[in-house]
N, C-alpha and C positions, 0 to 999 in steps of 0.2 A: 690458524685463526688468530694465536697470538699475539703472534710476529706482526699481523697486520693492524692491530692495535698499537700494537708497542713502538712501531717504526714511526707514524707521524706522534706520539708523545716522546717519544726519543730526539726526535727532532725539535720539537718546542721547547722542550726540558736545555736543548744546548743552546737554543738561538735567545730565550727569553729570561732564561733563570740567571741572576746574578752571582756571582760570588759569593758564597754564606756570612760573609764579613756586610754585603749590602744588605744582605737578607734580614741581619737583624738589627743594619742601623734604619731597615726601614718598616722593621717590626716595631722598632721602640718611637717611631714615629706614630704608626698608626695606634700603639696603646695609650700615647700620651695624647694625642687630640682623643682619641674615643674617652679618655677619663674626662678629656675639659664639658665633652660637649654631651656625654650621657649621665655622666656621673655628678659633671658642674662643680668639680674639682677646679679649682684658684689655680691658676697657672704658675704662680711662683710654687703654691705646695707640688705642682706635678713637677714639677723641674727638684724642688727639697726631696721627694720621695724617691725618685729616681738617683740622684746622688747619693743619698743615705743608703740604697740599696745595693747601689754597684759593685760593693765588696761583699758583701755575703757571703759569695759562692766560693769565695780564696780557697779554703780548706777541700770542700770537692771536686775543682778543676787541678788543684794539686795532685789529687787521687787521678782524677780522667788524667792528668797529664804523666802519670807511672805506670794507668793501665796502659799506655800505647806504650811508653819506652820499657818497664820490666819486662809484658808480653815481649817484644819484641828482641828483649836483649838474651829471653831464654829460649825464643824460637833459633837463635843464631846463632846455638849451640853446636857444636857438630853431631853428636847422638839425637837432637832434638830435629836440626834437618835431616836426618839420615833417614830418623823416623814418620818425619811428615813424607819424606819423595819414597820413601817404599809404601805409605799408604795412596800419595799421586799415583804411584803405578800401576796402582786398581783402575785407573782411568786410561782406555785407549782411545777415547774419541772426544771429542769435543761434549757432546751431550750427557755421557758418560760423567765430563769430566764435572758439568753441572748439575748434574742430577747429585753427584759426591758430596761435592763443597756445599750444596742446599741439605743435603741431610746431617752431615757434620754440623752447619751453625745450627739448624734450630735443635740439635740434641744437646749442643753445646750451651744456648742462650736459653731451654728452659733449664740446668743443671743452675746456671748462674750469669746473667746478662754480662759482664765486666770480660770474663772467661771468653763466654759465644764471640763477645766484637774481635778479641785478638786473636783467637783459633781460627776463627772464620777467616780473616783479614789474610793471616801467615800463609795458610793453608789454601786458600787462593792462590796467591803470590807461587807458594811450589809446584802446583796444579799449571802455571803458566809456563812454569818452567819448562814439563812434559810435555803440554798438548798444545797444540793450537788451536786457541778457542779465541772467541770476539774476551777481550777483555773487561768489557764495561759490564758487560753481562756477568763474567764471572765473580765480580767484587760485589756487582750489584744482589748477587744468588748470596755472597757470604753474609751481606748485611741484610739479607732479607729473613732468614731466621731470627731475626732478633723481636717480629713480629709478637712470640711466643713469652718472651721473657715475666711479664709481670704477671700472666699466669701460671709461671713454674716454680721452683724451688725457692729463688730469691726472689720472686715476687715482695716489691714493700707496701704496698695497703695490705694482700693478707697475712701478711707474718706479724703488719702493725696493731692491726686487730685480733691478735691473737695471743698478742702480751699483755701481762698483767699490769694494769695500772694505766694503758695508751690514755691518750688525750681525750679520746670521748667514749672512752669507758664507763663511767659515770649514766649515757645515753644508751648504748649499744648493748654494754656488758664486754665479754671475750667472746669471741667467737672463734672456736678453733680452725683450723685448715682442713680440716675431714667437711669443714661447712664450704670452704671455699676452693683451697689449691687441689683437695683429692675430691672435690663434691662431682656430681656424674656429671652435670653440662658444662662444668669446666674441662673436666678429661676428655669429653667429646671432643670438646673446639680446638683443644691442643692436637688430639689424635687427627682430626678434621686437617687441622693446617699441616700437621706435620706428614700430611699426605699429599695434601694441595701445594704448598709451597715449591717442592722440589720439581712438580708436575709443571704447574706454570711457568717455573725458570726454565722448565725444557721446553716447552713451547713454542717460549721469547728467544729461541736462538735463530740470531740471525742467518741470511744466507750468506755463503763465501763472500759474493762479495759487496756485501753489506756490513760486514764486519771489520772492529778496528782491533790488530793484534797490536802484543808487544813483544819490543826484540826480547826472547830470554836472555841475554848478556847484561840488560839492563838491570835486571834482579837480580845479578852475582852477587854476592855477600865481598867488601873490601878487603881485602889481605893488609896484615901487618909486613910496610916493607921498610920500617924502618932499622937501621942499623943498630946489632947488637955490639956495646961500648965498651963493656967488662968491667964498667963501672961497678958502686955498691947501691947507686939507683937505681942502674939498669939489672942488677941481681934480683932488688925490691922487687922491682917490676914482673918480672919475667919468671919469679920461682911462685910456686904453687902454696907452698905451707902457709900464708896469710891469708889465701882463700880458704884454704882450707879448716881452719881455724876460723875464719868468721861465716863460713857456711855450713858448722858443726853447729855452731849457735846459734843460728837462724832455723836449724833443721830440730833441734831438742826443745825451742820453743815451740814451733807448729807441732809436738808428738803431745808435747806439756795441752795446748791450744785444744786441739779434737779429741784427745783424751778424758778432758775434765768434760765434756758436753760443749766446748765453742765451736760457733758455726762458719759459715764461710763469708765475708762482705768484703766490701770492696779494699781495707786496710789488711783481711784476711789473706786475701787474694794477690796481690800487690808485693806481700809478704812473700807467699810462695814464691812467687815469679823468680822477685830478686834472688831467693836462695838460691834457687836452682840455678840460675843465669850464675852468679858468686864461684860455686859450686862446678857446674859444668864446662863453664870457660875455661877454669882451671888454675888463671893469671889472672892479675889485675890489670895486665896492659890487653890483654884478649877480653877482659871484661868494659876497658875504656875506649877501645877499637868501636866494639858494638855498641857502646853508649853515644858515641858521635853519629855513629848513622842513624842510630833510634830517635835522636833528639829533632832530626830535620821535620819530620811532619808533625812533631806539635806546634807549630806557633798559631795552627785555628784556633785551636782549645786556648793560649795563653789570652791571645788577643779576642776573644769570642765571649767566653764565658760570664767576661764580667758583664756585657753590654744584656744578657740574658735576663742575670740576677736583677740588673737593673729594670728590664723589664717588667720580671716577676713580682718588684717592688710595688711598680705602678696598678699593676694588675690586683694582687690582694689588698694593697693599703685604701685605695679608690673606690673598692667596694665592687671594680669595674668584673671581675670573676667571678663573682657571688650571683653578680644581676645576669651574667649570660647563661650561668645553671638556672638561676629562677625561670629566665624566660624559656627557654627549651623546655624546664619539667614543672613549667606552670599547668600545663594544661592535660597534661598527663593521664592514663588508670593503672589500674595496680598492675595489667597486660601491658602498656606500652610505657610503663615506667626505664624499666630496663633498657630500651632502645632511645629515647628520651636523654636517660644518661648518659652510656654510651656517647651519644651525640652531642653531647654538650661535652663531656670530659675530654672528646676528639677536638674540640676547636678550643678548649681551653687550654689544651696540651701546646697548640701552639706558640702562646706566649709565656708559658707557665712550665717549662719540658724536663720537671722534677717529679716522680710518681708520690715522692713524700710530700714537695711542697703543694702539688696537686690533691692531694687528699684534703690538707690542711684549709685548703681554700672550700675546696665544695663539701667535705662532709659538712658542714652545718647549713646547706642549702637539700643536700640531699638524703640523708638520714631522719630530719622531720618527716620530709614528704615521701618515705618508704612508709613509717610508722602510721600516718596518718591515711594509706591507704591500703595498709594492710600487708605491704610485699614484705617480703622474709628480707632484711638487713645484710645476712652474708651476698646475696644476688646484687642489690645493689650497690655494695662494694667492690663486686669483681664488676662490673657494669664501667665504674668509675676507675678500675686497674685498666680494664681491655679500653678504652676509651682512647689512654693515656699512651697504652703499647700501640693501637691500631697508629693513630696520624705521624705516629714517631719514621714510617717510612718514607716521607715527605718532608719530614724536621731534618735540616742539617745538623741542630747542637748533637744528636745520638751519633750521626752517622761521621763525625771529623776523625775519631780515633781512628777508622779503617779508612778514611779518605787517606788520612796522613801515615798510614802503614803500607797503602796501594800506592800509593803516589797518584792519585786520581782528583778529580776535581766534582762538588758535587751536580753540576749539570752532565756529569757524566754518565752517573748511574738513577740520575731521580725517572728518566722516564720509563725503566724497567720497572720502580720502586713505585709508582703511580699504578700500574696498573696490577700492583699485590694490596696498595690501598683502597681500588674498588672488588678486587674479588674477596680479597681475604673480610672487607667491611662485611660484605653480603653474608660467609660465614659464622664472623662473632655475632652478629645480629641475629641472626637464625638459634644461634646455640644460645642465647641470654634470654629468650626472647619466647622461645617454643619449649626447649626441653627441659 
């Protein structure tokens, strides 16, 4: 039944979908007339706001752009692949091999979203290597567990509201994560998806021959063939004790880090990667080898990210964010509050595809209007979490790390990824909503 939905959106998702590079020079087109013409923003200020906002993001597309090349440069490890293709080998058939790689991300993207995208991504890729499965599908299953993330562990609305002192503390109070990340209808919609999801992607598998493979050759990892010179550069290069030496100290800070009580984020994370990667290669020229290939699929993320922020400029400065929560949860009850949300955090996410800057923008549209009708505050903050996770399977800014780790393109996998943003909708709506 899947399959039959999935093949004519697979099909439009390639014929009609642009490049994610058009996708948000023409996101930031349609945010800047919506600001002139609802908001009655001055055209010189939308053009000022946008400018002033385009750099913003420098610091976290710095971070996106180390989660693809550290994930990357410590999955191309040799004990790191050995370890992935002996767990590929739990896969003898294609569907097998989907059902895998779907359970892997979303165990991986609730533990920590940054984690899920590069595990999923690699972990694909060696999954290719083994089976012969449609590929589009297989990338499409790794990045569909990421579905989960802002309801899991590194969720940032509830971790934010659960620190002492957040921005609208003052309003809300702390609300712990026993209200939110472990409350029962959040564990349901996770347990829910993390049933549904892997089920769906087996569904969506295409038939033979409907399916687009790829050569395994194509995913060899590059050999170093360059000539050993007997130089004292080429000694540098090639002997282990400088790695070894600066992956001693990278590894007594992370013992120092989760010892004192620090937690995982995305500088956390990043952190790890490279040790390991430092550490495992062994060399610096086997650690520069895999840094050259890592580097090729970031340039969405260099050349992307800013035209986002810029977005996201126009969107909160405008007011243009604030009024698309109003509208959606103007009309609301304390019953369809929740779904309301939800729905508005889902289209807000589009131009807005930060969970913190999202927060920032709607909680003070949607924290009055929980109070003032009475709903419990943690609910409508996971409302405005899963909002932001749901439309994110449709958003290319989420999905570029593993486009550019797959070597894929996003009308590749969006029309597998469409039809997990109406089933899996149908579920957070149910679990925010009823239980």
């Amino acid at each position: 039944m899947l399959t039959v939905i999935s093949r004519p959106l697979v099909r439009i998702m390639d014929r009609y979908l642009p490049d994610p590079f058009v996708f948000v020079v023409v996101l930031t087109l349609v945010a800047a007339l919506a600001a002139l013409l609802f908001e009655g923003t001055p055209p010189l200020e939308v053009v000022a706001i946008w400018g002033d906002g385009f750099w913003s993001l420098l610091s976290f597309s710095m971070q996106m752009l180390l989660v693809l090349v550290t994930g990357y440069m410590m999955a191309s490890t040799p004990i790191v692949r050995r370890g992935l293709a002996a767990l590929a080998g739990l896969a003898s058939s294609a569907g097998g091999a989907i059902l895998l790689v779907s359970v892997v991300s979303v165990f991986a993207s609730w533990i920590n979203w940054g984690f899920g995208l590069v595990v999923g991504a690699l972990f694909a890729k060696e999954l290719a290597r083994v089976v012969r499965v449609d590929y589009r599908l297989l990338v499409a299953s790794a990045y569909s567990g990421f579905i989960v993330w802002h309801g899991g562990l590194a969720g940032s609305i509830p971790l934010s509201i659960a620190t002492e002192g957040h921005p609208f503390a003052d309003a809300i109070g702390v609300i712990p994560t026993s209200e939110t990340i472990f409350s029962f209808y959040n564990l349901a919609i996770v347990i829910a998806l993390f049933i549904a999801v892997p089920l769906i992607n087996r569904a969506m598998l295409p038939k033979e021959e409907d399916s687009v493979f790829i050569d395994p050759e194509l995913l060899k990892q590059s050999e170093d063939d360059r000539p050993r010179t007997g130089t004292p550069a080429d000694w540098i290069e090639t002997t282990p004790v400088l790695s070894m030496f600066v992956g001693a100290m990278g590894a007594a800070w992370l013992i120092q880090h989760f010892a004192t009580g620090g937690g995982l984020s995305l500088n956390t994370i990043n952190f790890l990667f490279l040790t390991l990667a430092i550490l495992l290669h062994g060399t610096p020229r086997n650690l520069l080898m895999s840094l050259s290939e890592a580097v090729k699929g970031g340039a969405g993320i260099v050349i992307q990210f800013p035209f986002y922020a810029g977005i996201m400029a126009i969107m909160v400065d405008s007011g243009l964010a604030a009024s698309i929560s109003k509208g959606l949860t103007g009309f609301a009850t304390a019953t369809t509050l929740p779904f309301w949300t939800f729905l508005s955090a889902g289209v807000v996410n589009f131009f807005v595809p930060s969970g913190g800057g999202q927060w920032a923008v709607q909680a003070p549209v949607i924290m009055p209007a929980a109070e003032a009708l009475g709903l419990d505050q943690a609910r409508a903050a996971m409302a405005v979490a899963w909002g932001d996770a749901w439309t994110n399977m449709v958003q290319p800014f989420w999905a570029l790390p593993i486009l550019g780790i797959a070597g894929l393109r996003a009308k590749d996998i969006m029309g597998f990824c469409t039809v997990h943003l109406i089933l899996s909708g149908a579920i957070i709506a149910v679990g925010l909503t009823i239980l």
